[in-house]
C-alpha positions in Angstrom: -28.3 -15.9 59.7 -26.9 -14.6 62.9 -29.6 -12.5 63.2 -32.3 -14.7 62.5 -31.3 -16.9 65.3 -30.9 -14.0 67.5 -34.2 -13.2 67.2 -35.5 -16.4 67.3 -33.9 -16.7 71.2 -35.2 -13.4 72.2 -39.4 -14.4 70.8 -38.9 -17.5 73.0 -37.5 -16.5 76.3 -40.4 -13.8 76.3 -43.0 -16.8 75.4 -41.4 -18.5 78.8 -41.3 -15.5 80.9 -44.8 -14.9 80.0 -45.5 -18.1 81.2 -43.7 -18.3 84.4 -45.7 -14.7 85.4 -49.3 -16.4 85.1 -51.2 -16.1 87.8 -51.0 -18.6 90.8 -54.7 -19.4 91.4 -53.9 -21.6 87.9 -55.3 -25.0 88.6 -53.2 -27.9 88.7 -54.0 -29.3 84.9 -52.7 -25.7 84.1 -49.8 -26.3 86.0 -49.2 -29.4 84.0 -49.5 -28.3 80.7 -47.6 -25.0 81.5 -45.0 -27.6 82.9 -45.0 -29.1 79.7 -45.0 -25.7 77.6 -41.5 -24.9 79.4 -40.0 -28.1 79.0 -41.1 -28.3 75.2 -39.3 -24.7 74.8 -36.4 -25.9 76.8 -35.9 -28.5 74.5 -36.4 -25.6 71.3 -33.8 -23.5 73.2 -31.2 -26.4 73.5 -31.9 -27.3 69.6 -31.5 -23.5 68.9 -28.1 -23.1 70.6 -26.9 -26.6 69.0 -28.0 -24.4 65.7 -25.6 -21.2 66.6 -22.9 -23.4 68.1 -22.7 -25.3 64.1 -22.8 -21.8 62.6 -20.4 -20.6 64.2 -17.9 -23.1 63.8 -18.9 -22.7 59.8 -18.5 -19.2 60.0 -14.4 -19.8 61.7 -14.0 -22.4 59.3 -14.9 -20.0 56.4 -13.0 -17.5 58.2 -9.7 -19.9 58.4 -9.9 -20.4 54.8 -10.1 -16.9 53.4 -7.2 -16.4 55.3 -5.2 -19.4 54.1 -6.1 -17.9 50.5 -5.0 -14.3 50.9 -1.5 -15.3 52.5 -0.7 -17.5 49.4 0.9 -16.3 46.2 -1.2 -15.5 43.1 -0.3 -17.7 40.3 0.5 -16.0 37.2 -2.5 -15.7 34.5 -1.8 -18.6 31.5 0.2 -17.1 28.6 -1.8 -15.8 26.0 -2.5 -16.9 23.0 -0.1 -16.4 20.1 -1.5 -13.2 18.0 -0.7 -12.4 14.3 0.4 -8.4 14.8 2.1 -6.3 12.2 5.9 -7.0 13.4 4.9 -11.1 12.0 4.0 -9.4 8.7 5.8 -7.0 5.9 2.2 -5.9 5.2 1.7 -4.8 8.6 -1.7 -7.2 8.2 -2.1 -11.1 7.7 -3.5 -14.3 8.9 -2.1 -18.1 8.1 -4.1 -20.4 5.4 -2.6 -23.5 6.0 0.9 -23.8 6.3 0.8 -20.2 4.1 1.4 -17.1 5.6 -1.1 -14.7 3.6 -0.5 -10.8 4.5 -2.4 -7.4 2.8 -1.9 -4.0 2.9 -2.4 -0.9 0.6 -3.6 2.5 0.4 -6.6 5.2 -0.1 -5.7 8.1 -2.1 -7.5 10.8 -3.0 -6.2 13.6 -5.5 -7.7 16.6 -6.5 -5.9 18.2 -9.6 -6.5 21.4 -10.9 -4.9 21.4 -14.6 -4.3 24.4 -17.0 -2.9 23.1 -20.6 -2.0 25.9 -23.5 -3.1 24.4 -26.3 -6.2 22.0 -26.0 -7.6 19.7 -23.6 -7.1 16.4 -22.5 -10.3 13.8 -22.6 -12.4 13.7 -19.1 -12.1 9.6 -19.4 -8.0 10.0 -20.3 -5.7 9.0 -17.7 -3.7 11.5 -18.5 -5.8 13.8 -16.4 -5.3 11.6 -13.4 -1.5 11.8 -13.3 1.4 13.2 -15.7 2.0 11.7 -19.1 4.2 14.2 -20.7 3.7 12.8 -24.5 -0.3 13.8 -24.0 0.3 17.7 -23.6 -2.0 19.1 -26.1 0.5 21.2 -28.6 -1.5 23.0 -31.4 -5.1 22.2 -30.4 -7.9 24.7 -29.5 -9.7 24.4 -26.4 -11.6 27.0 -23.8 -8.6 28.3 -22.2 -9.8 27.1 -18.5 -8.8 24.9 -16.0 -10.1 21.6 -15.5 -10.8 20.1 -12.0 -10.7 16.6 -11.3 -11.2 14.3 -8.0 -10.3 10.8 -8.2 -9.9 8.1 -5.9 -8.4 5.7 -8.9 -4.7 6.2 -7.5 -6.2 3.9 -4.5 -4.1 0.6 -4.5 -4.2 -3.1 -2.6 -2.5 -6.1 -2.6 -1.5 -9.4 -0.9 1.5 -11.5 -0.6 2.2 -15.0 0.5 4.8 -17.2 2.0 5.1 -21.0 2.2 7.8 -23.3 3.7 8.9 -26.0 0.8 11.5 -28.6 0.4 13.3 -25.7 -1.9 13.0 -22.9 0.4 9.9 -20.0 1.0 8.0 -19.7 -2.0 6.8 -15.9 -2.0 4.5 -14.0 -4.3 2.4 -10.4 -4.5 -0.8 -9.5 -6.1 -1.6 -6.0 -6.4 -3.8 -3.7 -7.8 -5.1 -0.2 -8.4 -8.1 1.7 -10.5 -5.5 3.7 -12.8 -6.3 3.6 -16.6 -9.8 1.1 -15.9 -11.8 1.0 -19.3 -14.6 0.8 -17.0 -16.6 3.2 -15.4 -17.1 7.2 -15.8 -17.6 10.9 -14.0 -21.4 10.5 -14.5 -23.0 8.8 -11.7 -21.0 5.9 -10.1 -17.7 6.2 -11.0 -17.0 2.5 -10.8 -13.5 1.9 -12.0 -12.2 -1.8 -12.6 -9.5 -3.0 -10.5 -5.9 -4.0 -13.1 -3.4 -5.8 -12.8 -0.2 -3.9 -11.2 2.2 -6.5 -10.7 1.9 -10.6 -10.2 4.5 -12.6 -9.6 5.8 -15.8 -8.1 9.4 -16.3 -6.5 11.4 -19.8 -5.9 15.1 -19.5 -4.6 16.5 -16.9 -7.0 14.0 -17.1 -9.7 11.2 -14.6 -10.2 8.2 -15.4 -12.5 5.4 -12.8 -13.3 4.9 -9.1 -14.2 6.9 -7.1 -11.9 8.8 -3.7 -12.3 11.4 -4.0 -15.2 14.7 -5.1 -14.3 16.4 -2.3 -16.0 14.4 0.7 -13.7 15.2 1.0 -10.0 12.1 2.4 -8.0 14.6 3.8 -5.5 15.0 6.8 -7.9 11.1 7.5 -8.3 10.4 11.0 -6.1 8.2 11.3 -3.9 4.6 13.1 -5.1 1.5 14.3 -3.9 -0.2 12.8 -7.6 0.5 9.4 -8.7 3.6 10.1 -10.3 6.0 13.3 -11.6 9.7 14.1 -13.0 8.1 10.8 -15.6 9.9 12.9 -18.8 12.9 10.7 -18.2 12.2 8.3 -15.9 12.5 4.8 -16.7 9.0 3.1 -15.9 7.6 -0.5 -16.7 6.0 -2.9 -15.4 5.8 -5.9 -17.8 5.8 -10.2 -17.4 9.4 -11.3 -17.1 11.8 -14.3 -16.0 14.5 -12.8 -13.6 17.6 -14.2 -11.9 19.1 -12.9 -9.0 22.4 -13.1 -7.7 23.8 -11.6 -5.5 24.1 -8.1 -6.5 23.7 -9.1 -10.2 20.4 -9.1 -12.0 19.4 -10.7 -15.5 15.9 -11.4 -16.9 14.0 -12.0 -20.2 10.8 -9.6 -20.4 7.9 -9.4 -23.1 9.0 -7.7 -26.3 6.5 -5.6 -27.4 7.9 -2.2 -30.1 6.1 1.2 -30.3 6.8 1.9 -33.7 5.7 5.4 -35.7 4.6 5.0 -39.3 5.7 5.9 -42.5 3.8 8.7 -42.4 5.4 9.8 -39.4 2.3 10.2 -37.3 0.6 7.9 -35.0 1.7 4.9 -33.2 1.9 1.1 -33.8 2.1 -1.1 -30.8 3.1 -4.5 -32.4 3.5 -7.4 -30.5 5.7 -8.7 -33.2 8.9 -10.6 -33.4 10.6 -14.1 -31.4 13.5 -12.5 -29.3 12.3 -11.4 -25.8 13.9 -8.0 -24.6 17.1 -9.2 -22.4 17.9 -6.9 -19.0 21.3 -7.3 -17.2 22.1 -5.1 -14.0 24.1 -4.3 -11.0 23.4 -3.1 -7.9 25.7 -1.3 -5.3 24.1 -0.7 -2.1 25.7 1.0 1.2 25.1 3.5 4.0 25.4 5.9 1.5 22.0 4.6 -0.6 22.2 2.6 -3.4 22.9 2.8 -7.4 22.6 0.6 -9.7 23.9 -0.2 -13.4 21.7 -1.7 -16.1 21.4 -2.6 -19.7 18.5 -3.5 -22.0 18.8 -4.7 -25.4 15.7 -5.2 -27.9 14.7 -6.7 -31.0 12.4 -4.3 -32.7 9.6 -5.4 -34.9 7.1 -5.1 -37.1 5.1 -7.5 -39.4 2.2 -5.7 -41.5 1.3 -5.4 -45.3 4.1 -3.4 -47.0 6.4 -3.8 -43.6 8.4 -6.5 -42.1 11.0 -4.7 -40.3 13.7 -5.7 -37.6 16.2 -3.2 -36.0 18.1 -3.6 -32.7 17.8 -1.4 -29.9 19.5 -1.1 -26.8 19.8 1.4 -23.8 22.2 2.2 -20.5 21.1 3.6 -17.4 22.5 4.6 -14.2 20.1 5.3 -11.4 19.7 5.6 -7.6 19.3 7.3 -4.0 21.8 9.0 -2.0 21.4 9.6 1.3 21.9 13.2 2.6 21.9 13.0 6.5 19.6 11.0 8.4 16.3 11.1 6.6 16.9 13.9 3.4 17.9 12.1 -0.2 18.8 12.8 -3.9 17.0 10.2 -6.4 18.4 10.2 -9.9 18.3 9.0 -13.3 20.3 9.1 -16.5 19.4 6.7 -19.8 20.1 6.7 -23.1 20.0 4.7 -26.5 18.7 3.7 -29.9 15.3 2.4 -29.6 14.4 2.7 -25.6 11.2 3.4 -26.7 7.9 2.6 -24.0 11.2 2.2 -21.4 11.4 5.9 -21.0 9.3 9.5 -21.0 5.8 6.9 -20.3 6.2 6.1 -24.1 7.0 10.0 -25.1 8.8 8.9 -28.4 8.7 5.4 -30.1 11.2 2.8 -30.5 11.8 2.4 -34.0 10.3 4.7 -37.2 9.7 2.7 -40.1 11.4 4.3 -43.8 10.9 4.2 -47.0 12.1 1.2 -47.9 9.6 -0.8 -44.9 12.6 -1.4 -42.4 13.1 -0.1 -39.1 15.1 2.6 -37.9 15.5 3.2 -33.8 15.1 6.2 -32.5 17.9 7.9 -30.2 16.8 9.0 -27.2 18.3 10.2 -23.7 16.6 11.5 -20.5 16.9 11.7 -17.1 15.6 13.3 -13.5 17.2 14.7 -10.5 15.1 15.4 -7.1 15.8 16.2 -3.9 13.7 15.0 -0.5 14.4 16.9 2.1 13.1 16.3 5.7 12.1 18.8 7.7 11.1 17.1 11.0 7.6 16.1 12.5 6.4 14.1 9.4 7.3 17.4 7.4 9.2 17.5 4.0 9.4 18.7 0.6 10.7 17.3 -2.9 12.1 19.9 -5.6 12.8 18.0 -9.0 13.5 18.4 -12.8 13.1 16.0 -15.3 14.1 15.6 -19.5 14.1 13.7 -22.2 15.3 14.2 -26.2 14.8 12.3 -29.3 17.2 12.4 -32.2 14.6 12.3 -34.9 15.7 11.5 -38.6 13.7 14.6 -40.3 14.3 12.6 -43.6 11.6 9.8 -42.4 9.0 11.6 -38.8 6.8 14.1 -39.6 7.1 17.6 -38.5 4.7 16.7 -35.4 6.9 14.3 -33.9 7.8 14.4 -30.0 12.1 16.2 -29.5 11.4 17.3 -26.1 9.5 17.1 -22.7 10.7 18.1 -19.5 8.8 19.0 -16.3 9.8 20.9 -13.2 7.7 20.2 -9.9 7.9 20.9 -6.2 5.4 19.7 -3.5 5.2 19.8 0.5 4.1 16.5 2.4 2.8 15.9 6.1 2.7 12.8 7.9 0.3 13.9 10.4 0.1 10.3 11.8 -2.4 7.1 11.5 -0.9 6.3 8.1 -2.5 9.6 7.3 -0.1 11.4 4.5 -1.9 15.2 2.8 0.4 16.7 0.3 0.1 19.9 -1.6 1.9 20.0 -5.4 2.5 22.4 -8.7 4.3 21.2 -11.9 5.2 22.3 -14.6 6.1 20.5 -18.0 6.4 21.6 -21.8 6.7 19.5 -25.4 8.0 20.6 -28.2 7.7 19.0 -31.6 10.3 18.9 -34.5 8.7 22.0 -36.4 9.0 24.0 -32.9 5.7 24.2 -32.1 5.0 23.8 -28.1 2.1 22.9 -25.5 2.9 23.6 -21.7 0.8 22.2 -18.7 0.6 23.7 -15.2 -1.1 21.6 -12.6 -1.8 22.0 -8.9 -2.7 18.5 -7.0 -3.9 17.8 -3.4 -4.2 14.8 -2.2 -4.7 12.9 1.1 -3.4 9.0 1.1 -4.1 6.5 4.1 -2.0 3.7 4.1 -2.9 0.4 5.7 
């Protein structure tokens, strides 16, 4: 604007020295009017510096004020808003519905298994080709001799937990879910697996309500594995509905009954839901720098109501199992079991709880099993897991057929990298044999690869 006005002065004093230069033979009514002329610019001139005198008293005022503004302090920004991040949620992911705290995580996994079995083949749609079953080893069959490859993203999981503020304290339950095992879908097009039912339960206080891990198995002793899950020869591993207590260090719980008995014939299975006594679980739990083992005992009422058969026997099983630490970040998981009837508690199911005689009672079978493996950490998201596994059945060659399950056991050893992101890969070969009571055998040998990302 300063400029402008600048200009503006310097157009107008040459208009009036123009003028004042005419020529002096003007007549007199030129005289006047160029008179006039200067007096009317005179009056322009004294408007035009009235003009540059107001701006530049704006421009110091302006000038004043920037000044006042940089010498004082900057105020501090307003706090931001509260944000939900991982450390407000065991899932590492949530939001609030309500007065409800809802949080999700889970994982991607993606296996690729390479299997070699000795004698026979297990079905494409079987699960038992997605992770280790050891009472599905072929033993006797016929098959091409080959190895099978399989990829499958089935071992994928997801699940949500809540948390609500009640007159009786936080009322907290988990929903969560996999692909394993889904009648649904095949290898031909789409592979579009239903989602099941993992566990679902509901705590208040020290009560638990829902399907949830068994009270008699400890997860801690499951090893670590590149496929879903190895060393399962004799592992305990259920998942079933049940009412728990917790105190303390003490454990009890009453959880569905349900007995896998073999026939007459000694062949076979029958999964009856019979019977009015709910299995009862009691356990205790030590805990400590050193890891933690725990104590547990089952007992059962085994039962079967069919034409020809209404049976009852007891069963009942012991376990010790745990984790013991071995430096900072390096473990030994391990588990020992046995019993008369333990049945679908142990080996994935590998021998039945109860064998029905001649008579149509029951008879439980003795069992024992157990696993050992090491995790040792290497550094850098780097480690390996070396483990064994077993479990025998004391078969009454008077009542099971010659085909019936005495042994499996497994061997494995993998490699895992953490490589960051919640990325895990894992390389891993096992091998596992059954042997039957007339000696006969079937072995299995498989590589898996898998890469998991965890969210």
């Amino acid at each position: 604007m300063a400029g402008a006005q600048t200009f503006r002065t310097f157009l107008i004093s040459t208009i009036a020295a123009g003028a004042l230069c005419a020529p002096a033979f003007a007549d007199d009514a030129s005289t006047a009017a160029l008179e006039a002329r200067i007096a009317e610019m005179e009056a322009m001139l004294a408007e035009l510096r009235a003009e540059i005198d107001a701006t530049r008293q704006a421009n110091t005022a302006m000038t004043d004020r920037v000044s006042e503004l940089e010498a004082r302090p900057v105020a501090a920004p307003a706090a931001a808003l509260p944000e939900v991040t991982a450390a407000a949620s065991p899932a590492g992911n949530g939001f609030m519905a309500g007065d409800t705290r809802v949080s999700y995580g889970g994982f991607i996994d993606i296996d690729a298994h390479v299997t070699d079995l000795s004698d026979g083949d297990i079905a494409p749609t079987s699960i038992a080709r997605d992770f280790y079953i050891p009472g599905a080893i072929p033993v006797g069959g016929t098959g091409d001799g080959e190895p099978d490859t399989d990829f499958t993203a089935q071992g994928s999981r997801f699940f949500f937990t809540t948390s609500t503020p009640t007159d009786f304290g936080n009322v907290t339950s988990r929903l969560e879910f996999d692909f394993l095992g889904s009648p649904g879908g095949d290898e031909r097009v789409s592979n579009s697996y239903n989602p099941r039912l993992r566990v679902g339960w509901v705590q208040l206080g020290d009560w638990r309500f829902g399907q949830d891990w068994s009270t008699f198995q400890n997860t801690a002793a499951i090893p670590e594995s590149a496929s879903f899950l190895v060393a399962s020869d004799g592992m305990i591993f259920v998942r079933q509905a049940q009412v728990r207590y917790t105190r303390g260090d003490f454990q009890f719980a009453l959880e569905n009954a349900d007995s896998t008995v073999t026939p007459a014939a000694g062949t076979g299975r029958i999964d009856a839901g019979d019977g009015a006594m709910p299995d009862v679980v009691a356990r205790y739990n030590f805990t400590g720098d050193f890891g933690n083992i725990s104590l547990s005992a089952v007992g059962r009422n085994l039962a079967l109501e069919m034409p020809g058969v209404d049976g009852n026997a007891f069963g009942w099983g012991l376990a010790a199992q745990g984790r013991i630490n071995v430096g900072d970040s390096s473990d030994i998981r391990f588990s020992l079991a046995g019993g008369e009837g333990l049945g679908r508690y142990i080996g994935l199911n590998a021998v039945n709880g109860a064998i029905v005689n001649a008579s149509g009672d029951l008879e439980a079978i003795p069992v024992w099993g157990g696993l050992v493996a090491l995790r040792h950490d290497i550094g850098g998201g780097r480690r390996f897991n070396l483990g064994y596994s077993r479990l025998e059945a004391d078969n009454d060659m008077t009542l099971s057929a010659p085909t019936a399950t005495r042994r499996v056991h497994s061997a494995f050893a993998n490699y895992m990298v953490t490589i960051g992101g919640g990325v895990t890969l894992g390389a891993e070969i096992l091998l596992g044999e059954r042997v039957l009571e007339n000696g006969e055998s079937g072995s299995i040998t498989r590589a898996t690869f898998s890469t998991k990302y965890s969210f």
